[in-house]
Structure formats: structure tokens, C-alpha cells
C-alpha positions as a printed NumPy array, in Angstrom:
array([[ -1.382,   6.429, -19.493],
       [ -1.784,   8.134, -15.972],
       [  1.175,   9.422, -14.463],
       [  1.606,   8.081, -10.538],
       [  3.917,   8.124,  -8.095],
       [  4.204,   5.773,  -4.999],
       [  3.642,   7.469,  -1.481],
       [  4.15 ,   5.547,   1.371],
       [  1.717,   7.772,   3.52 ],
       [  2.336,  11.245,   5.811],
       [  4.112,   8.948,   8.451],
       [  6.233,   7.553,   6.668],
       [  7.055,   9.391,   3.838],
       [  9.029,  12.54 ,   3.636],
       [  7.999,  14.081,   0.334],
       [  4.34 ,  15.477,   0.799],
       [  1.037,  15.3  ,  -1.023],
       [  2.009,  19.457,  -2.037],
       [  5.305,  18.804,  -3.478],
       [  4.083,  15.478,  -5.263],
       [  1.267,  17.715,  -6.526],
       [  3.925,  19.687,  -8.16 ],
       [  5.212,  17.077, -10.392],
       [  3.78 ,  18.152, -14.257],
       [  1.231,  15.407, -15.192],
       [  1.054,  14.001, -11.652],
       [ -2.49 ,  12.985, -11.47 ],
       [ -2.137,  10.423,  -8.78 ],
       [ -0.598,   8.088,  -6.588],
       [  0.112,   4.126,  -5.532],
       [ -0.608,   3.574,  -2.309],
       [  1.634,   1.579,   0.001],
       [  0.578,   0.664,   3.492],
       [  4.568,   0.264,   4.656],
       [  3.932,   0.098,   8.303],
       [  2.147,  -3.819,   7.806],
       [  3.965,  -6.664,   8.281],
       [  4.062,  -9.743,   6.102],
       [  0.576, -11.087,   5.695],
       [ -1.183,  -8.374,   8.197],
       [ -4.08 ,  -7.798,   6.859],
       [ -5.085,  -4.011,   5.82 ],
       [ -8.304,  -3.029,   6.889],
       [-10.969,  -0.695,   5.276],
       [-10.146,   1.76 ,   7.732],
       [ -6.674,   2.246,   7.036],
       [ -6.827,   1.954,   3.156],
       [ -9.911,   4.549,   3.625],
       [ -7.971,   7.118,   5.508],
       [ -4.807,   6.837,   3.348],
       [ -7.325,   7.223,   0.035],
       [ -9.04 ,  10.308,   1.686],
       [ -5.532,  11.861,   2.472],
       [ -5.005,  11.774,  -0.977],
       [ -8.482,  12.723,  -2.355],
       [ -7.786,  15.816,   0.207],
       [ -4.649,  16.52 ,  -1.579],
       [ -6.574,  16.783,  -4.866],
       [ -4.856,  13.696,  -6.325],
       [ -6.219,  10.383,  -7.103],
       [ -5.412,   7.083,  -5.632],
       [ -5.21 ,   4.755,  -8.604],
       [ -4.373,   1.574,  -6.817],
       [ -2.811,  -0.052,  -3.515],
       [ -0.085,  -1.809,  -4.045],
       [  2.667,  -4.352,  -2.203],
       [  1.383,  -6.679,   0.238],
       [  4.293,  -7.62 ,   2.321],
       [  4.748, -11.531,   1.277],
       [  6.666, -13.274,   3.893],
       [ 10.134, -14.44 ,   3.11 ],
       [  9.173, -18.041,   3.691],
       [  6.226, -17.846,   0.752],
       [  8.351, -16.113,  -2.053],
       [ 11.576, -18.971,  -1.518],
       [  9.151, -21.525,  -1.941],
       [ 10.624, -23.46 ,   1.804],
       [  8.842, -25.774,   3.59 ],
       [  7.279, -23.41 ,   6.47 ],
       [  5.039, -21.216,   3.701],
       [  2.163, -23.711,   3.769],
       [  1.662, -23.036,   7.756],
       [  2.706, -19.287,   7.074],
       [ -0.139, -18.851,   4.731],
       [ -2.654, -20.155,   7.144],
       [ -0.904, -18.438,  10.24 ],
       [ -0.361, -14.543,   8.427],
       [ -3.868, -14.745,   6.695],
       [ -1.892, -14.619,   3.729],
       [ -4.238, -13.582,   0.624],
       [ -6.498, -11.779,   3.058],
       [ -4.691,  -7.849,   3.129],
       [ -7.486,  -6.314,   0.767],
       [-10.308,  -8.667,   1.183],
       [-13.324,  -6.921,   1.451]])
């Protein structure tokens, strides 16, 4: 078992890489692109920069986690068929 610990990134976050580094048996983090809305998709770029923050840090970036689902999608109403085409939704990690 690693230990992890979610980190929303350096602009949005107010704990830093240093004082998560501190943590005994912190190897690593979750990474959380926060800043995306529902169904955005998150490009290599970003995801890339966040994971080099962190390799920087001298941590590891074990996985990225919590696509934004809109609202619409997760109650199951009648408007998340056209909001999965419209928000690309499926598409935030595709390579």
C-alpha cells in the first residue's frame, strides 16, 4: 500500500509539495485538475505539467483522479444523452 494524498495543484491548493513531503510515508500524490469544468477535457499538457510539478517535488504522481461529471449525467435526467455528446464526456484523459 502507497501512502497518497490528493493535491489540487500550486494554484489552487494551499498546502505545498514541501509540507506534503513532510508527511511520514508520503510517497505520492492524486492528482486533481480542479480548475476543469464538467466534461472539459484535460489535455497532455496540463496533466504533464501538474505530473512534472510533482516529480520536481520528489514525489510521485500515482494517478489522476475526478473528472468533473456534469450534474445532468450522474441524476440520470433526460438532458445527459445531449450532455455527453456536447461536454465530450468520456474524453478528459483520452490520449
Amino acid at each position: 500500500m502507497k501512502m497518497t494524498f490528493r493535491w489540487y495543484g500550486s494554484n489552487s491548493d494551499s498546502v505545498t509539495l514541501q509540507q506534503i513531503k513532510q508527511i511520514p510515508g508520503m510517497t505520492g500524490l492524486m492528482g486533481f485538475l480542479d480548475y476543469k469544468a464538467a466534461g472539459e477535457v484535460w489535455t497532455k499538457e496540463e496533466i504533464g505539467a501538474y505530473m512534472d510539478e510533482v516529480h520536481t517535488a520528489g514525489l510521485a504522481c500515482e494517478v489522476i483522479e475526478s473528472v468533473n461529471v456534469h450534474e445532468d449525467i450522474k441524476m440520470g435526467l433526460p438532458a445527459r444523452s445531449a450532455r455527453r455528446i456536447s461536454t465530450g464526456f468520456g474524453k478528459p484523459l483520452k490520449k
